[in-house]
N, C-alpha and C positions, 0 to 999 in steps of 0.2 A: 638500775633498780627500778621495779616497776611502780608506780604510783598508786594511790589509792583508788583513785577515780578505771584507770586501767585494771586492778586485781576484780575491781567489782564488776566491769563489763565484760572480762573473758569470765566469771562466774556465773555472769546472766546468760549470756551464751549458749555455757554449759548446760545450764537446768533447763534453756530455753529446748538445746537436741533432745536431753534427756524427755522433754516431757512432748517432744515431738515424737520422739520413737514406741513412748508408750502407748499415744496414740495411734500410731498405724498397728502396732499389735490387739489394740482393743478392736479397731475397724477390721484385722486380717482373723480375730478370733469369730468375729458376725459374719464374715463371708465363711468362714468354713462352717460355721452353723446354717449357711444357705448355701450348703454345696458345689463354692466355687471352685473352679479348678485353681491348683498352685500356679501356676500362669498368669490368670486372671487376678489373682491374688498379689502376685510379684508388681503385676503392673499399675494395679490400683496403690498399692499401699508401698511401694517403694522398698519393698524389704527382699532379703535375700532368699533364695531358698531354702538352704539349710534353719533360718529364722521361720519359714511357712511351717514347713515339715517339723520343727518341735513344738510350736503352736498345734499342729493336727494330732501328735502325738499327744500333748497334755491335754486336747478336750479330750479323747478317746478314753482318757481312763476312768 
């Protein structure tokens, strides 16, 4: 059984990726407003392609 001290550090963790990921999508949504390529995008921001390419699709709409 997990501990208290243990439930709250894999929680912190958690929200810590969550709010790491949000941030490469906000930094991958400015470069596709400065017309980076998905490459350039992949490797700055660490995110996948399929994650670039629907970021380019929801600014586009």
């Amino acid at each position: 059984m997990q501990t208290l001290a243990e439930i709250f550090a894999e929680l912190k963790e958690e929200g810590m990726e969550k709010g790491k990921k949000e941030t490469e999508k906000n930094i991958a949504k400015k470069l596709i407003q400065k017309d980076y390529s998905d490459e350039q995008i992949m490797e700055i921001t660490e995110l996948e392609l399929d994650e670039v390419v629907k970021l380019r699709k929801l600014l586009q709409m």
